[in-house]
C-alpha positions in Angstrom: 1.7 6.1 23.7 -1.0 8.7 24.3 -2.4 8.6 27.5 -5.6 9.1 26.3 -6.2 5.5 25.0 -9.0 4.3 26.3 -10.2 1.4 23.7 -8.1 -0.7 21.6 -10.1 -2.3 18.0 -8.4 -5.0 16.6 -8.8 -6.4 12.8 -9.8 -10.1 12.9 -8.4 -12.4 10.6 -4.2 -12.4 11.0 -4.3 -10.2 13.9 -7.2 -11.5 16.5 -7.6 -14.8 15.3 -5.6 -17.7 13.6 -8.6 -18.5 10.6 -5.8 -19.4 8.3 -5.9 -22.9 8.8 -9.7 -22.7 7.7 -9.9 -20.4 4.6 -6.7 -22.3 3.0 -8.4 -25.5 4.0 -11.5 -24.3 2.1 -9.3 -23.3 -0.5 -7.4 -27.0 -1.0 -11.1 -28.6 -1.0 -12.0 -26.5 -4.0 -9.0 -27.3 -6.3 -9.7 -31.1 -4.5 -13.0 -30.6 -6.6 -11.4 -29.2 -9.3 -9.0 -32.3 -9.6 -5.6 -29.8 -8.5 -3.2 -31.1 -5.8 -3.3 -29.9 -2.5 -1.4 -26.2 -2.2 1.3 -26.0 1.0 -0.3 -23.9 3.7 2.7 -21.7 3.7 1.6 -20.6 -0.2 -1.8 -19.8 0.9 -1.4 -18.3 4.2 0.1 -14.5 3.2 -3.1 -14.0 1.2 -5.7 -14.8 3.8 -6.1 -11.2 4.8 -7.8 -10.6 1.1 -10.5 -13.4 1.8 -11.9 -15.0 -1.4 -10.2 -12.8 -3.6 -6.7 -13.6 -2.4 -7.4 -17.7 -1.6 -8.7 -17.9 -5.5 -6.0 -15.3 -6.8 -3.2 -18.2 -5.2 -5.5 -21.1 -5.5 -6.6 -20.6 -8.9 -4.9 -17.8 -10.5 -8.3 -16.0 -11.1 -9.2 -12.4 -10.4 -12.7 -10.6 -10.0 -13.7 -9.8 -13.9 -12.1 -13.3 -15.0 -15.2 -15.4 -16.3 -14.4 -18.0 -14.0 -14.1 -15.9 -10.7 -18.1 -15.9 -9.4 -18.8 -19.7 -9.4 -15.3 -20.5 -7.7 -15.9 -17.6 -5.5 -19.4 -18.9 -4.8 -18.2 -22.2 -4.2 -15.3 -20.9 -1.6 -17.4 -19.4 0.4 -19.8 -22.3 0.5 -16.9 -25.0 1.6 -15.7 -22.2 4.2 -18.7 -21.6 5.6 -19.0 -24.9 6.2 -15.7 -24.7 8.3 -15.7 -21.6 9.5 -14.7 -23.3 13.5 -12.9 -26.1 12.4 -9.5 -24.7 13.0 -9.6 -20.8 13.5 -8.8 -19.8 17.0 -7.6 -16.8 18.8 -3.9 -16.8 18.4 -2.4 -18.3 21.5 -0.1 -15.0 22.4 -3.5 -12.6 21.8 -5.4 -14.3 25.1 -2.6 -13.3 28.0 -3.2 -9.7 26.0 -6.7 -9.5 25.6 -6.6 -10.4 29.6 -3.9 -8.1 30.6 -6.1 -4.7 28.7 -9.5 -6.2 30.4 -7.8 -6.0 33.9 -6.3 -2.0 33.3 -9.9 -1.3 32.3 -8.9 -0.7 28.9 -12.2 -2.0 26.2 -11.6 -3.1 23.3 -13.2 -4.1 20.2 -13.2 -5.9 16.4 -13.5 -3.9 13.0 -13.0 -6.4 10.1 -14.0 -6.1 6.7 -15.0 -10.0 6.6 -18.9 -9.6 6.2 -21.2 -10.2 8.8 -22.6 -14.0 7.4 -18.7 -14.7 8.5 -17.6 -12.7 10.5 -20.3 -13.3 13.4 -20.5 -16.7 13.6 -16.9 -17.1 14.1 -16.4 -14.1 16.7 -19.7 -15.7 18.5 -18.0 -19.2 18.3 -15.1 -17.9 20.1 -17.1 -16.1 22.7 -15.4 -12.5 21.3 -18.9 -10.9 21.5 -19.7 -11.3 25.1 -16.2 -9.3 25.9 -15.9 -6.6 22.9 -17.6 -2.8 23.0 -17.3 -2.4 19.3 -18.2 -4.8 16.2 -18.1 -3.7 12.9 -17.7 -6.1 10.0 -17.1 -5.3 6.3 -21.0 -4.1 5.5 -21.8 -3.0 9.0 -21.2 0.2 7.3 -21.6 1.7 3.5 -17.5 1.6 2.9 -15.1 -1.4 3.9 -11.3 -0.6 4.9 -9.3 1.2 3.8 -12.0 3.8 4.2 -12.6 5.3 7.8 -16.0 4.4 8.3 -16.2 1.3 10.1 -13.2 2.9 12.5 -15.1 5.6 13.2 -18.6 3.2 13.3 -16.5 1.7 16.0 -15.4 4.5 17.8 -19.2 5.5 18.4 -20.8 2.3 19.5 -17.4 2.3 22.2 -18.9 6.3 23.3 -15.4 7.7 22.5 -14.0 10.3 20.2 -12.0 8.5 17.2 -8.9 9.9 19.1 -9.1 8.4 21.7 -8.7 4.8 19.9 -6.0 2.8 18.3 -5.9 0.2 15.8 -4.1 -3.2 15.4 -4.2 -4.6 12.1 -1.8 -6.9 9.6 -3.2 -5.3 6.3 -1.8 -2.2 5.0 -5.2 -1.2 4.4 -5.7 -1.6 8.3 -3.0 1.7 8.4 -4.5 3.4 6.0 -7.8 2.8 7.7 -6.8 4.2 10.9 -4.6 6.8 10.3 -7.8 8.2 7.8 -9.8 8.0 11.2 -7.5 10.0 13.2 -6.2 6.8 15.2 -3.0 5.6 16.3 -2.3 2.8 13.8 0.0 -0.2 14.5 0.8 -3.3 12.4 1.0 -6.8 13.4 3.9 -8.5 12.1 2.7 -11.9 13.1 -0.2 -11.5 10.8 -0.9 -12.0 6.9 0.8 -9.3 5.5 0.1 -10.3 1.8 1.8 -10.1 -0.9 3.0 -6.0 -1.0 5.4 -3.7 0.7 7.2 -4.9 3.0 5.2 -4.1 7.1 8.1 -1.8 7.5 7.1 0.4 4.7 2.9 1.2 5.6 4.4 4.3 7.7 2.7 2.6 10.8 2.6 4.4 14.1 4.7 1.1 16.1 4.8 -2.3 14.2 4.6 -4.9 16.6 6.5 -8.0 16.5 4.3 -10.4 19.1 1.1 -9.2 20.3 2.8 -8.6 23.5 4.4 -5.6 21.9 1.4 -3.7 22.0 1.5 -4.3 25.9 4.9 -2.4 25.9 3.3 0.1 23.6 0.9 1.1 25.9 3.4 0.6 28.8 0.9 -2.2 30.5 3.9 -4.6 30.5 
């Protein structure tokens, strides 16, 4: 670890909070209205890290360009919005973290590239805003991840060189995201992961098993 860490930025969905439970929910209500079985949660949950794209990729085997991909897009985002709190929760292993980098004086923050209509209601609902230094969301700034922006967005509203974060994220994009803004980038293994190469492939600076890894990493154990 670099001593010079001073804030940690976390992606949202997969690696700060649980929202699986939600956006595959949203996703089973659709084909519900669509007259399709139910899908197993375990089908649906890798692809929750690629939001509407990835639930109506699995859900309905549609991609952006396909005819049908706007409406049932449209129609996700309705049904989750209507959800958005039902189920999602800060993964129970994240809170004794969260805690632990709070106490050494460590800030941190969220940069996700879930838009602001969701992404602020649900890091409001879980009180996340009253304890971050940094929020960006995927059109806080002109470019989502995998480009730098919102990192470096981040970086400034925390008052810190880019250097002098790190970034946690379960999307390969997250790595790519983080090492193009000069940060430390580490994978979290308990996250979505999708559908790609394999976590141990996305040339990560550490990948962390439990989100008490990044505790070792940072040698606050």
């Amino acid at each position: 670890m670099s001593s010079g860490v001073q804030v940690v930025l976390f992606d949202l969905d997969g690696t700060l909070v649980d929202s699986a439970p939600d956006l595959a929910g949203a996703a089973n209500e659709l084909r519900a209205r669509h007259q399709q079985p139910a899908m197993p949660f375990d089908a649906l949950r890798p692809m929750v890290g690629a939001g509407a794209r990835g639930m109506l990729g699995v859900a309905f085997g549609v991609a952006p360009g396909d005819p049908d991909f706007e409406p049932l897009r449209e129609a996700f985002l309705s049904l989750y919005e209507a959800r958005m709190l039902r189920e999602t929760r800060v993964f129970a292993a994240m809170d004794p973290v969260l805690q632990r980098l709070e106490a050494a004086g460590l800030r941190w923050g969220i940069v996700t590239n879930k838009h602001e209509r969701f992404a602020w209601p649900v890091i409001q609902g879980l009180g996340l805003d009253r304890r971050a230094s940094a929020l960006v969301a995927g059109d806080t700034t002109p470019h989502a991840k995998p480009h730098p922006a919102p990192l470096l967005e981040a970086a400034r509203q925390a008052g810190v060189a880019p250097e002098a974060c790190i970034y946690v994220g379960d999307d390969l994009r997250d790595i790519q995201a983080g090492r193009a803004a000069g940060m430390a980038a580490l994978a979290a293994a308990w996250g979505y992961l999708g559908q790609g190469e394999s976590i141990d492939d996305w040339a990560a600076d550490a990948v962390l098993r439990v989100p008490a890894d990044l505790l070792n990493w940072l040698n606050l154990a």
